[in-house]
ZAKOL-582648 format. One record per residue: x, y, z of N, C-alpha, C, CB in turn. Coordinates in Angstrom, 1 decimal, padded with zeros to 4 digits. Glycine has a CB too. Layout:
N
r n_c1 X n_c2 Y n_c3 Z ca_c1 X ca_c2 Y ca_c3 Z c_c1 X c_c2 Y c_c3 Z cb_c1 X cb_c2 Y cb_c3 Z
...
***
This chain:
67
r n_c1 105.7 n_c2 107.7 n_c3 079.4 ca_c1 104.9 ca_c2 108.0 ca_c3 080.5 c_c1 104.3 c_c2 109.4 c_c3 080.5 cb_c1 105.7 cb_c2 107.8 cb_c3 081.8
r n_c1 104.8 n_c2 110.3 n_c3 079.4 ca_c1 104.2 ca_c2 111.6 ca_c3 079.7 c_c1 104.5 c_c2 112.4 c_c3 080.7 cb_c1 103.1 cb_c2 111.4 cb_c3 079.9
r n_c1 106.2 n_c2 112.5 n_c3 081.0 ca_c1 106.5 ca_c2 113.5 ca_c3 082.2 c_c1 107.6 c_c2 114.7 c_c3 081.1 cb_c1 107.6 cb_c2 112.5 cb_c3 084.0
r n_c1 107.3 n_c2 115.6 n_c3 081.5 ca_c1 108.2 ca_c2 116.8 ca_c3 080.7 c_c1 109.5 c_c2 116.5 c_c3 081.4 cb_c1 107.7 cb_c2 118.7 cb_c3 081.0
r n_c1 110.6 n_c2 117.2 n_c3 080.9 ca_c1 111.7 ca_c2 116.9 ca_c3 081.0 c_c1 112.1 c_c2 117.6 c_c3 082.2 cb_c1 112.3 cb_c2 116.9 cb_c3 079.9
r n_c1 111.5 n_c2 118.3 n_c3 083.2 ca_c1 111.3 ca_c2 118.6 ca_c3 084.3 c_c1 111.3 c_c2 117.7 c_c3 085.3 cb_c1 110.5 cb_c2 119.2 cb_c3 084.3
r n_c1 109.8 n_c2 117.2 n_c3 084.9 ca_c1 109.6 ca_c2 116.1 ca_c3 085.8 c_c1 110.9 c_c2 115.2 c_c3 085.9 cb_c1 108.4 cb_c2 115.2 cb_c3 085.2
r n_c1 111.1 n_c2 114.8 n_c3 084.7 ca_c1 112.2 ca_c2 113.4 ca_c3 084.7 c_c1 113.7 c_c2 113.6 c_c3 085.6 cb_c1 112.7 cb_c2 113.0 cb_c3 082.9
r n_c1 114.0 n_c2 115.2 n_c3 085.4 ca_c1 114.7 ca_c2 115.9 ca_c3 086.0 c_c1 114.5 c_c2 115.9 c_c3 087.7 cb_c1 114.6 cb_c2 117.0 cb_c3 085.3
r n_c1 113.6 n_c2 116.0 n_c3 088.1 ca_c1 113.0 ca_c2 115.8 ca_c3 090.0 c_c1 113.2 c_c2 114.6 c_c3 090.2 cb_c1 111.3 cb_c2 116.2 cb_c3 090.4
r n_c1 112.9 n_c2 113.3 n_c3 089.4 ca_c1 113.0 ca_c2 111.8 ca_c3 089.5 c_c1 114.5 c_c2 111.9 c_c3 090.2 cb_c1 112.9 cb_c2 110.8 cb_c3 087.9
r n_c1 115.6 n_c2 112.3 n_c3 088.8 ca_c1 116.6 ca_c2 111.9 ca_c3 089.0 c_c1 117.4 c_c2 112.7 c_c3 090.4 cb_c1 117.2 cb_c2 112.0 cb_c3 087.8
r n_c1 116.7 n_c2 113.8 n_c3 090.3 ca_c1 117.4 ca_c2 114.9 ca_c3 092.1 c_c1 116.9 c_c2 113.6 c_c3 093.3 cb_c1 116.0 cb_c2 117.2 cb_c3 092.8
r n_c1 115.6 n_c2 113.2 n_c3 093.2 ca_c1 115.4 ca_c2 112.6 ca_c3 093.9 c_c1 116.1 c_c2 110.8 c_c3 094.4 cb_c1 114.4 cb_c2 112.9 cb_c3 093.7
r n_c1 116.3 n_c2 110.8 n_c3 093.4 ca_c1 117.2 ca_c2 109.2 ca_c3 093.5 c_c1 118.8 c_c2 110.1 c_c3 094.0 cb_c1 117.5 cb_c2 107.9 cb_c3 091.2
r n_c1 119.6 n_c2 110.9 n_c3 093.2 ca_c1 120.6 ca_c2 111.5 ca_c3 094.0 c_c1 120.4 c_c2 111.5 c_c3 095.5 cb_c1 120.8 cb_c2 112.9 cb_c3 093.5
r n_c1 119.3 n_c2 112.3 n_c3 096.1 ca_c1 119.5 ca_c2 112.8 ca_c3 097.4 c_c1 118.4 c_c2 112.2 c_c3 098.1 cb_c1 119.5 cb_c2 114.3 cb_c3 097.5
r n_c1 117.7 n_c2 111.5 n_c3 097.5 ca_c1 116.6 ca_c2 110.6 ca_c3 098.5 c_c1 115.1 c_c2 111.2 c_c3 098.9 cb_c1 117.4 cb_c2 110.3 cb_c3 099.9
r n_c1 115.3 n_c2 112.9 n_c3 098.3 ca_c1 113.9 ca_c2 113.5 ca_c3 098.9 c_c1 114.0 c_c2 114.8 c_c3 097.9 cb_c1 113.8 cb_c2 113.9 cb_c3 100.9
r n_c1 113.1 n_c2 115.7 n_c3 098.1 ca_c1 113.3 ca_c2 116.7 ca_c3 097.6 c_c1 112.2 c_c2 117.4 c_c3 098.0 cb_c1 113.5 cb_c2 116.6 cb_c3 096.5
r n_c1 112.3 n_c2 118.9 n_c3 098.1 ca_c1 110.9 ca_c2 120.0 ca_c3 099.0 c_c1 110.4 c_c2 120.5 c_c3 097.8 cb_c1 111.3 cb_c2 121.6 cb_c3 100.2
r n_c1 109.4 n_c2 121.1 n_c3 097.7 ca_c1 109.0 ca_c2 121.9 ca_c3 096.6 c_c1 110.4 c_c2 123.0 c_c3 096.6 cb_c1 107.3 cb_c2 122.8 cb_c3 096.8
r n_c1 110.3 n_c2 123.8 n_c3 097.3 ca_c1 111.9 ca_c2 124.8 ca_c3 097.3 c_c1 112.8 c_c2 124.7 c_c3 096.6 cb_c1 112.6 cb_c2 124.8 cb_c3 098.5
r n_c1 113.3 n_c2 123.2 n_c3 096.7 ca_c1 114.6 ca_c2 123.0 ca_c3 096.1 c_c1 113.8 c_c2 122.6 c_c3 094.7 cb_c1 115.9 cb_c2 121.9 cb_c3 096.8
r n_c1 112.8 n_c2 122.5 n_c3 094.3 ca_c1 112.6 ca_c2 121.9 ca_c3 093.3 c_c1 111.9 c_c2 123.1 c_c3 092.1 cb_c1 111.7 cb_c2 120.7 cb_c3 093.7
r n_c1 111.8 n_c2 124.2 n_c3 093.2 ca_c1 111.5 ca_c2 126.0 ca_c3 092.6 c_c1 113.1 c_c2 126.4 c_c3 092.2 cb_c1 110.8 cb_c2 127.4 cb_c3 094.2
r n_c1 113.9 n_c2 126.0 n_c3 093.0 ca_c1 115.4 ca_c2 126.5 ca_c3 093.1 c_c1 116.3 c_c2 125.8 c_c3 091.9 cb_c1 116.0 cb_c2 126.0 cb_c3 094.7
r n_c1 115.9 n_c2 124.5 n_c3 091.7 ca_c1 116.6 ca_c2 124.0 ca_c3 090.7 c_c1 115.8 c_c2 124.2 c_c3 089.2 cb_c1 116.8 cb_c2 122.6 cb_c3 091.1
r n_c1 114.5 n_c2 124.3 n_c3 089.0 ca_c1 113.8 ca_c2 124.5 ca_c3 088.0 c_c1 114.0 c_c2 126.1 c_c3 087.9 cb_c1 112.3 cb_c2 123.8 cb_c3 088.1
r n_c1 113.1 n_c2 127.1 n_c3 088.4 ca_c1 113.0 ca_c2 128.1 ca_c3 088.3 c_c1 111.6 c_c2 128.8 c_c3 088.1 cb_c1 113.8 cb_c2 128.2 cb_c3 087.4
r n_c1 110.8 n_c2 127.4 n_c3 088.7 ca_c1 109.7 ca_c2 127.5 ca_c3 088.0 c_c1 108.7 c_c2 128.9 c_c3 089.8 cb_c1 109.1 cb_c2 125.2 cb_c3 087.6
r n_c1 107.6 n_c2 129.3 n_c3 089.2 ca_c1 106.8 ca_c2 129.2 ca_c3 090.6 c_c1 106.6 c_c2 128.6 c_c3 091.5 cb_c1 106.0 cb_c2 129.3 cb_c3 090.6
r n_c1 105.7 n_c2 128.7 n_c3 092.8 ca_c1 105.4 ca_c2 128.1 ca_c3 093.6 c_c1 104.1 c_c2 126.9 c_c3 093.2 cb_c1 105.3 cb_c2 129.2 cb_c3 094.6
r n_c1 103.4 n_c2 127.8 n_c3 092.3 ca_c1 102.4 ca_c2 126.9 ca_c3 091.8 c_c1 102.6 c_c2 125.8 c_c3 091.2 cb_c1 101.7 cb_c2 127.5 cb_c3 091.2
r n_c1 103.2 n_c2 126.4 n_c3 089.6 ca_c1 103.8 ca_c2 125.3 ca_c3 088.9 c_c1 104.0 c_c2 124.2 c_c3 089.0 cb_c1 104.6 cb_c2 125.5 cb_c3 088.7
r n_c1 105.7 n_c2 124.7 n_c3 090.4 ca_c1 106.5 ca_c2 123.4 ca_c3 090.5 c_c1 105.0 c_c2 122.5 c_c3 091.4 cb_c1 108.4 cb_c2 123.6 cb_c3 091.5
r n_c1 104.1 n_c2 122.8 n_c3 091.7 ca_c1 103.5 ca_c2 122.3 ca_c3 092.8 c_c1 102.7 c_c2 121.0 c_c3 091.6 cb_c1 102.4 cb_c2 123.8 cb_c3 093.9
r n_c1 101.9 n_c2 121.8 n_c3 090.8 ca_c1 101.7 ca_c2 121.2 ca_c3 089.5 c_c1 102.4 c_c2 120.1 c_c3 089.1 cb_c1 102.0 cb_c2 121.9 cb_c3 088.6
r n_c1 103.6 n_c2 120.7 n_c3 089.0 ca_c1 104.5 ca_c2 119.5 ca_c3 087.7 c_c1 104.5 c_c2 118.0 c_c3 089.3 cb_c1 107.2 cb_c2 120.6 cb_c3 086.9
r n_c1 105.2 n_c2 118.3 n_c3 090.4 ca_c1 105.4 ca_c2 117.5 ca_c3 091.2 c_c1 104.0 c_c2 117.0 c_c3 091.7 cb_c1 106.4 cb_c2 118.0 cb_c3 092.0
r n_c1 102.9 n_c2 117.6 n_c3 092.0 ca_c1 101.8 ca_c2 116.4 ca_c3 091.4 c_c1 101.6 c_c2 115.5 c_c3 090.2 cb_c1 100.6 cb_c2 116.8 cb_c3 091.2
r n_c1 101.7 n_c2 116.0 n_c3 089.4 ca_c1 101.6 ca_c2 115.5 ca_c3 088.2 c_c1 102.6 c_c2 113.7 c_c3 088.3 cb_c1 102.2 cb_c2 116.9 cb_c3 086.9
r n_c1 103.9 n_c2 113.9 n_c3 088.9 ca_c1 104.7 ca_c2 112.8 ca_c3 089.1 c_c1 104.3 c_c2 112.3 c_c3 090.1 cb_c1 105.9 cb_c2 113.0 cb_c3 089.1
r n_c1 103.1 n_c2 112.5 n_c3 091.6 ca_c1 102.9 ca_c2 112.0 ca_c3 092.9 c_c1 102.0 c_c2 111.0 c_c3 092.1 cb_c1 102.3 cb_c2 113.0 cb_c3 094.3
r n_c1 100.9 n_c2 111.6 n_c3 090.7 ca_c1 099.5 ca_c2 110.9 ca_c3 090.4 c_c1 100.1 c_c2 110.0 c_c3 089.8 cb_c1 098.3 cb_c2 111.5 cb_c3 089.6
r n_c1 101.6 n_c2 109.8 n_c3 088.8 ca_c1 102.0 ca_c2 108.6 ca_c3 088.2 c_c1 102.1 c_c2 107.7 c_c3 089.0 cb_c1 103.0 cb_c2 108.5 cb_c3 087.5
r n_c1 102.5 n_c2 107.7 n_c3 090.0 ca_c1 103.0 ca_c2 106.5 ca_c3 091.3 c_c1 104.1 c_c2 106.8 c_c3 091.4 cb_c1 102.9 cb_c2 104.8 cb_c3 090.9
r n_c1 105.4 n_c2 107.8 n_c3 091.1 ca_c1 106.4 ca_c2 107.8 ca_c3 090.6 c_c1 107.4 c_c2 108.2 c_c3 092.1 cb_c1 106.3 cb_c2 108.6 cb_c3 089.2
r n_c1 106.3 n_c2 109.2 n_c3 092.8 ca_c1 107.0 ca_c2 109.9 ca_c3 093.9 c_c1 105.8 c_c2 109.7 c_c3 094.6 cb_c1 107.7 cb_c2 111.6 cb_c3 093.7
r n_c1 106.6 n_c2 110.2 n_c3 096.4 ca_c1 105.5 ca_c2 110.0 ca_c3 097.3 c_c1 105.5 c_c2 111.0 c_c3 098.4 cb_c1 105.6 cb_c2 108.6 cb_c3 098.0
r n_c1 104.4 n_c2 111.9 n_c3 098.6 ca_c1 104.7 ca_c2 113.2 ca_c3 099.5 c_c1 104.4 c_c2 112.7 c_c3 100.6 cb_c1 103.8 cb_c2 114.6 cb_c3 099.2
r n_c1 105.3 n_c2 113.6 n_c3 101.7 ca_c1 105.7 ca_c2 113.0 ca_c3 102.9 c_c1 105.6 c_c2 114.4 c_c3 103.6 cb_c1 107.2 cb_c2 112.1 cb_c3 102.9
r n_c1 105.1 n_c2 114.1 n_c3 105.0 ca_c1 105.1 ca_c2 115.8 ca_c3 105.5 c_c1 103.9 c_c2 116.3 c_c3 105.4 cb_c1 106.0 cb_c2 117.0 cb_c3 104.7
r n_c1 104.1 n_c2 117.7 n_c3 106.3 ca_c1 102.9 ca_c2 118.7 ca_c3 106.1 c_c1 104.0 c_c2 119.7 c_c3 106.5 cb_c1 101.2 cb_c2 118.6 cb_c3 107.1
r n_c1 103.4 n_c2 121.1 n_c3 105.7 ca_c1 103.5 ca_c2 122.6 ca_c3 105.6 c_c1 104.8 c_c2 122.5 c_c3 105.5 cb_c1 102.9 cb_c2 123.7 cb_c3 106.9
r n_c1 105.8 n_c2 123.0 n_c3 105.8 ca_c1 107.3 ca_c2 123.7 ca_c3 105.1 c_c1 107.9 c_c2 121.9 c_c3 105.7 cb_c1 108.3 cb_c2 125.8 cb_c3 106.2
r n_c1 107.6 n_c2 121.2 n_c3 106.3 ca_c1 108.6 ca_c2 120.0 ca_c3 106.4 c_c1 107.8 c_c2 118.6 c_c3 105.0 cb_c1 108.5 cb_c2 119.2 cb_c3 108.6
r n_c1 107.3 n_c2 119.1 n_c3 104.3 ca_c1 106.6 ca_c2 118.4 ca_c3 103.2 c_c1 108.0 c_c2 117.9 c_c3 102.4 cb_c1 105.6 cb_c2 119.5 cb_c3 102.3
r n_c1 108.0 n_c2 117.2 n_c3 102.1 ca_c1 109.2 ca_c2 116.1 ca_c3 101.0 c_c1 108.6 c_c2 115.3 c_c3 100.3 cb_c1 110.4 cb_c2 115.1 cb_c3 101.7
r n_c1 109.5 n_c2 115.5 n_c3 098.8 ca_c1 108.5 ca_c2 114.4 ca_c3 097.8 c_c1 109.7 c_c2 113.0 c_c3 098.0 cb_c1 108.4 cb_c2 115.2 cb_c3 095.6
r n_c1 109.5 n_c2 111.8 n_c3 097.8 ca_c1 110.3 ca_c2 110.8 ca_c3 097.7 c_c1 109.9 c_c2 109.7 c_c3 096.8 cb_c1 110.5 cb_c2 110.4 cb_c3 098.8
r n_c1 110.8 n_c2 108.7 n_c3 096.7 ca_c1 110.6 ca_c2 108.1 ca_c3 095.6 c_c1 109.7 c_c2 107.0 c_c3 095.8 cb_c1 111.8 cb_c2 107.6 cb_c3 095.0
r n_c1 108.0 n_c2 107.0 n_c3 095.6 ca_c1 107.4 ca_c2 105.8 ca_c3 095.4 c_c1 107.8 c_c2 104.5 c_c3 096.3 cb_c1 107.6 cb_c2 105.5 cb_c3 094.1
r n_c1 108.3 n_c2 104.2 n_c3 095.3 ca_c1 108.8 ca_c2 102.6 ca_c3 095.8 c_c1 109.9 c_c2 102.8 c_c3 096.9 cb_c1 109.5 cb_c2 101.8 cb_c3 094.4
r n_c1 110.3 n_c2 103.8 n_c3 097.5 ca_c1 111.1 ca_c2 103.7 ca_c3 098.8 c_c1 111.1 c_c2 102.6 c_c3 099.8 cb_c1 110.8 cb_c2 104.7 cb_c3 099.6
r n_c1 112.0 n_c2 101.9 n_c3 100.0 ca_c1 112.0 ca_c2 100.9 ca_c3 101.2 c_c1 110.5 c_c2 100.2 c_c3 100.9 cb_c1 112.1 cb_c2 101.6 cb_c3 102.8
r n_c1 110.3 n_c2 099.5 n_c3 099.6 ca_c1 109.4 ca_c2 098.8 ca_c3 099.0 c_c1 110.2 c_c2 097.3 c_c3 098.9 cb_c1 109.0 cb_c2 099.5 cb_c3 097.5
***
């Protein structure tokens, strides 16, 4: 599919805990604000995750949630 091992890494936080913010996803990578903003589009455009929210209550979640 073409996700860095980052990406595949946010998949699996997110099946663990059901959501994930950019924050914890700066916090667990190490990456910037931009970046991670980057990499976790990059996984919203596969179909893979689904952003939920606006401004600091924003959460990425898994796609297919309650599908």
């Amino acid at each position: 599919m073409g996700l860095s091992e980052r990406q595949i890494q946010v998949i699996g936080a997110v099946k663990e805990k059901g959501r994930i913010a950019n924050a914890e996803y700066r916090a667990l990578t190490g990456l910037s604000d931009e970046t991670a903003r980057q990499e976790l589009r990059g996984v919203v455009e596969r179909w893979l995750l689904r952003f939920e929210g606006l401004g600091r209550t924003a959460q990425y979640v898994l796609a297919n949630a309650g599908v």
